[in-house]
C-alpha positions, 0 to 999 in steps of 0.5 A, spaced: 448 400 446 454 398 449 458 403 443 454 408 445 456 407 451 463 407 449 463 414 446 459 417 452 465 414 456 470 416 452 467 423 451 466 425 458 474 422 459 476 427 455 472 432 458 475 431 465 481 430 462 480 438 458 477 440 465 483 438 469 488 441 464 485 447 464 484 447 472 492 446 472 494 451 467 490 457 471 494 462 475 492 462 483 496 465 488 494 463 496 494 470 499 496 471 507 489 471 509 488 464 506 484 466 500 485 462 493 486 468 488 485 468 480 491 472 478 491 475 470 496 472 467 495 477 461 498 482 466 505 484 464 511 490 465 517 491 465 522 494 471 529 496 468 531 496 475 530 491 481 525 494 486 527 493 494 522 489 498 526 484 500 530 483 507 525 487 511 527 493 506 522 497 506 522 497 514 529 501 514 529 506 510 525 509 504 525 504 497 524 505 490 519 501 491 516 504 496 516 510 492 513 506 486 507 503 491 505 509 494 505 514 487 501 510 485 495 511 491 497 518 490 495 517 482 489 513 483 486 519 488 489 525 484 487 522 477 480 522 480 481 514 478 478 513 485 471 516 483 468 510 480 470 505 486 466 508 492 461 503 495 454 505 495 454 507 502 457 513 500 455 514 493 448 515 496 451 519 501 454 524 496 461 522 498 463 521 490 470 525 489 476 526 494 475 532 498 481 536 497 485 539 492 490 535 489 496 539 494 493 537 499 493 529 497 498 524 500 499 517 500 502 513 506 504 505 506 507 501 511 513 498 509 512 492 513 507 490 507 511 491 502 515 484 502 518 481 496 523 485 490 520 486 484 527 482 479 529 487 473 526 485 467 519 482 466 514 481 471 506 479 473 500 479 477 505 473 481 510 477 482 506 483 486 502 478 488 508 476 492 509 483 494 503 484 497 500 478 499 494 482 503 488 482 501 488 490 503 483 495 499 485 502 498 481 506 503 482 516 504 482 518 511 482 526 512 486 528 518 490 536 520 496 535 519 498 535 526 494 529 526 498 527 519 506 528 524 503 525 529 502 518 524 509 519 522 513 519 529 508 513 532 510 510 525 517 511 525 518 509 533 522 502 531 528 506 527 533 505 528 532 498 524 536 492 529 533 486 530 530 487 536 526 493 533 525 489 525 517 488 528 516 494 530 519 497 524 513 495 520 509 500 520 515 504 517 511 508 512 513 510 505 510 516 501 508 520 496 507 527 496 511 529 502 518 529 505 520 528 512 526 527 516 526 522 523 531 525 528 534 517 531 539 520 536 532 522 539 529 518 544 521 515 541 516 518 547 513 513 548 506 513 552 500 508 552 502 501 549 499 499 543 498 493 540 505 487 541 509 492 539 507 499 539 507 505 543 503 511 542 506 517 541 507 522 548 510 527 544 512 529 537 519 530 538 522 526 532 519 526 526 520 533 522 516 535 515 519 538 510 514 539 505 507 537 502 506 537 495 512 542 494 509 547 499 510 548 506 507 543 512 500 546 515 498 542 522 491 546 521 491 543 514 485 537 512 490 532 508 487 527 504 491 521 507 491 515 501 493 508 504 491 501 505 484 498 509 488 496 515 492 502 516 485 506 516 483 501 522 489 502 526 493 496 524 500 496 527 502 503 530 496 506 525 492 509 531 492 516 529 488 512 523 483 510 526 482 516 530 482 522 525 477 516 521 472 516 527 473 524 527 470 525 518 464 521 516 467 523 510 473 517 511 472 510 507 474 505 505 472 504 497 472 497 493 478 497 490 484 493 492 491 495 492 494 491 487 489 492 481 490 500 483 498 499 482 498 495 475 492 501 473 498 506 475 504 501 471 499 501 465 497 508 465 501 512 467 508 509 466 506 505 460 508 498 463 515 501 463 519 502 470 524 507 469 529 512 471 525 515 475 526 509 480 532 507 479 533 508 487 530 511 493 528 519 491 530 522 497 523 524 501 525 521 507 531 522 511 533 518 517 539 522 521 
């Protein structure tokens, strides 16, 4: 009896000891909400050049990472990837596909959720992770295109980017499918304070579109906006978000989160290479 034991003993030492070698082998990553996330460590690209996230970056001004996260929104909606990731509610409310074509889609994302570079070379699921350590979701909401401009110019309200304004300048917003110009010799308007940090917009005065999706801005235009949950509940200086929302039943936030839907785009689309056409900032916004 006293071997038997023995055995069991020594059985479950190494199965604690197994247990235990497993549990600190695995890949986690503590999000900024606190939540213990198990990251897929066998995820992996490579970026031929660095990605700018870090010292704020994607707060002053448009960056190739920038670029990179919002295309990939973009995608996930054009592709019609998006479809089989709306909750239950809207697929029982026949709200199955984005509802406009693809001219009139377009990504937004704040540059304050974009906090880390990507290094050149090899990367994983820690390092987007480290990008963006937001639990987000990707959520469309529909909205005209003045409501559209009015988004860009309370976003833009910070630029300049000093010191003083880097909090504000978080929801400087990256984009895909549309270029813009924000005129800073001319003064923000601000109107009723929003949030610690925000105004919203009095009047439009310094953002200009130039274009959506090649053709000519249309302020009567419905655009499907792509961008994160939080944005879509008025996060920041995203009010307009939460308004135009509120306007469409046909806005929602869909099951998807964020980072898996940028490795989708990284695999997929650009076959785990991050290349040329990153290199740099491709010119789709303008900062006078």
């Amino acid at each position: 009896m006293n071997a038997m034991k023995k055995v069991l003993s020594l059985v479950l030492a190494l199965c604690l000891f197994c247990g235990l070698a497993v549990s600190a082998s695995a890949s986690t990553f503590t999000d900024a909400h606190g939540n213990v996330i198990e990251l897929d460590d066998s995820l992996e690209a490579y970026t031929n050049y660095v990605l700018s996230g870090a010292d704020d970056a994607a707060r002053k001004g448009e960056t190739n990472l920038g670029d990179l996260w919002a295309d990939a929104l973009r995608w996930f909606a054009v592709s019609g990837t998006i479809n089989g990731y709306f909750e239950e509610d809207d697929i029982t409310a026949g709200n199955t596909a984005i509802d406009a074509d693809a001219d009139h889609i377009v990504a937004l994302w704040n540059g304050g959720n974009l906090r880390a570079d990507v290094a050149e070379g090899k990367f994983g699921a820690e390092q987007l992770a480290e990008v963006l350590p937001y639990p987000n979701k990707v959520a469309v909401a529909y909205m005209t295109g003045s409501q559209l401009l009015e988004v860009l110019e309370a976003a833009s309200q910070g630029l300049p980017y000093t010191e003083e304004t880097a909090a504000a300048c978080a929801s400087f917003m990256q984009v895909a499918g549309i270029k813009y110009t924000v005129d800073t010799s001319k003064n923000y308007d601000k109107g009723e304070a929003y949030g610690d940090n925000w105004f919203k917009a009095a009047s439009l005065s310094r953002v200009t579109v130039e274009e959506v999706n090649g053709l000519p801005f249309d302020p009567e235009a419905v655009y499907a906006v792509i961008t994160s949950n939080a944005n879509f509940n008025g996060m920041d200086s995203s009010y307009m978000f939460k308004t135009a929302a509120e306007e469409n039943e046909k806005s929602t936030i869909t099951t998807a989160v964020v980072r898996d839907i940028i490795w989708l785009y990284i695999a997929g689309e650009l076959n785990n290479v991050i290349g040329e056409p990153y290199a740099e900032a491709q010119g789709r916004i303008t900062i006078k």
